[in-house]
C-alpha positions, 0 to 999 in steps of 0.5 A: 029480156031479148029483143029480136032485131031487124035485118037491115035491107043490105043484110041477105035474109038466109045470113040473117037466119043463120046468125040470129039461129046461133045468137038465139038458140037456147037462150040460156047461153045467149051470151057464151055464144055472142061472145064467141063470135066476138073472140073468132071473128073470121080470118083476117083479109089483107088488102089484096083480098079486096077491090082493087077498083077504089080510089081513095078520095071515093072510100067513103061512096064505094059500096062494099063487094065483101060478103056480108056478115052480121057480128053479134057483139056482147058487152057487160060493164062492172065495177071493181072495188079491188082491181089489180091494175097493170101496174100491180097497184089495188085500185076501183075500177070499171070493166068491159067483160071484167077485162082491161083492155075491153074485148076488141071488136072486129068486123070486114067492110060492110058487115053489120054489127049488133053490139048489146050492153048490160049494164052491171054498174052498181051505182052508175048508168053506162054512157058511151060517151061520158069521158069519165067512165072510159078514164075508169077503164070502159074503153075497147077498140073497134076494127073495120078490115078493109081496102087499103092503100098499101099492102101488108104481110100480117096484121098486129092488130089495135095497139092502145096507149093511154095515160093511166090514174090511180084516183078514179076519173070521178075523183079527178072530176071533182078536183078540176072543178075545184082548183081555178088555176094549175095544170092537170094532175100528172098521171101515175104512168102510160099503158101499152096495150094494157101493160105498164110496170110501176115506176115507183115499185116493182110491180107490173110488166112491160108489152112485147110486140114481136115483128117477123123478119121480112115482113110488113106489120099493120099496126092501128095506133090509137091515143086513147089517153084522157090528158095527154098526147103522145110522140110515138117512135120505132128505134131504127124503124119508120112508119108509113102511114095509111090512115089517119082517123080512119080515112084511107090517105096516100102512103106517108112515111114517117119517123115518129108521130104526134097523137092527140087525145083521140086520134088514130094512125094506120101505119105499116111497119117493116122489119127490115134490121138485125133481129134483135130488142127494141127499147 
């Protein structure tokens, strides 16, 4: 059943129209067409496309002067009983959209964004906040484009780097609550952006993230592991810091970071060296 929402107040009536008018037209195709809105969001604005006239301790009060849009956003969460995982191993798993990562949502300060979750678990409810299933793979990022207090040449988008479990999260649930002393288990490996190779096998592939010579990279880097943390690092490069959890802070840089469970980073990334591979 599709309930039709209702317009926010900061939302103008004609936008409204026109994106409930594409989301709704011919309710058969209800979600071919919101996902297309989520997979083309519009071009992205780099920071000296917004206000210039926000401080960073008023990021929070300022209102957006960005046109507003209202993005559309539909998730469907699966399970998988044979699932080939990053690293080329056959595991269960539950998916967004039947794809690991989950689909990025992406949105400009002050949109609205509407998100309707179809629950298809066979024998689960879906919870957003339940650590266990996004330790099973339901876990996507979220990006607000807006002010900045740097300015950036292209924007490379989230980059997700989590540990990764053969067992499912469930089974290392029950484990925990049995054993009274010992540390946690060890993960079979780390992904980047989804990716990861088989330590033990041959199977999987490594990420390649490529830089423009010259250029300024944004990079969002988020830790979304389930146990561990992380000392993040760029042979021969720095990162200058923008944001950390999303709160807009005075340019830093940095030779490597510390990321907990959770945490965030906005960092810039120039490409200032020789052309070359960076292990």
């Amino acid at each position: 059943m599709y309930v039709q929402p209702k317009r926010p107040d900061f939302v103008r009536q004609q936008v409204w129209d026109q994106e409930m008018g594409r989301a709704t037209s011919g309710l058969p195709s209800l979600v071919i067409k919101m996902d297309i809105l989520l997979f083309n969001p519009s071009p992205v604005r780099l920071p000296q496309d917004w206000p210039t006239d926000i401080e960073i301790d008023q990021y929070v009060r300022h209102t957006p002067k960005a046109s507003y849009k209202a993005r559309l956003v539909t998730l469907r969460i699966t399970n998988m009983t044979n699932w080939v995982g990053p690293d080329g191993v056959v595991k269960p798993a539950m998916l967004i959209n039947n794809t690991f990562l989950g689909p990025t949502i992406a949105a400009d300060w002050g949109d609205y964004v509407q998100v309707n979750v179809y629950n298809d678990l066979q024998h689960n409810g879906y919870h957003s906040h339940y650590s266990n299933q996004y330790g099973n793979r339901v876990v996507g990022a979220l990006i607000v484009n807006g002010p900045a207090s740097a300015n950036y040449d292209i924007d490379l988008g989230p980059y997700m780097i989590q540990d990764y479990y053969r067992q499912t999260a469930d089974r290392f649930h029950y484990v925990a609550e049995l054993v009274q002393n010992g540390p946690p288990p060890d993960s079979n490996t780390i992904t980047f952006r989804g990716k990861s190779i088989n330590p033990t096998g041959s199977g999987g592939s490594y990420d390649r993230l490529i830089l423009t010579p010259g250029k300024k990279h944004l990079l969002r880097l988020i830790n979304a592991s389930v146990d561990n943390s992380f000392t993040i690092s760029l042979v021969g490069h720095n990162f200058t810091v923008i944001a950390t959890d999303f709160v807009p802070v005075t340019p830093v840089i940095r030779s490597k970071l510390f990321m907990a469970v959770g945490q965030r980073y906005d960092v810039i990334v120039e490409a200032n060296h020789a052309v070359g591979r960076l292990l």
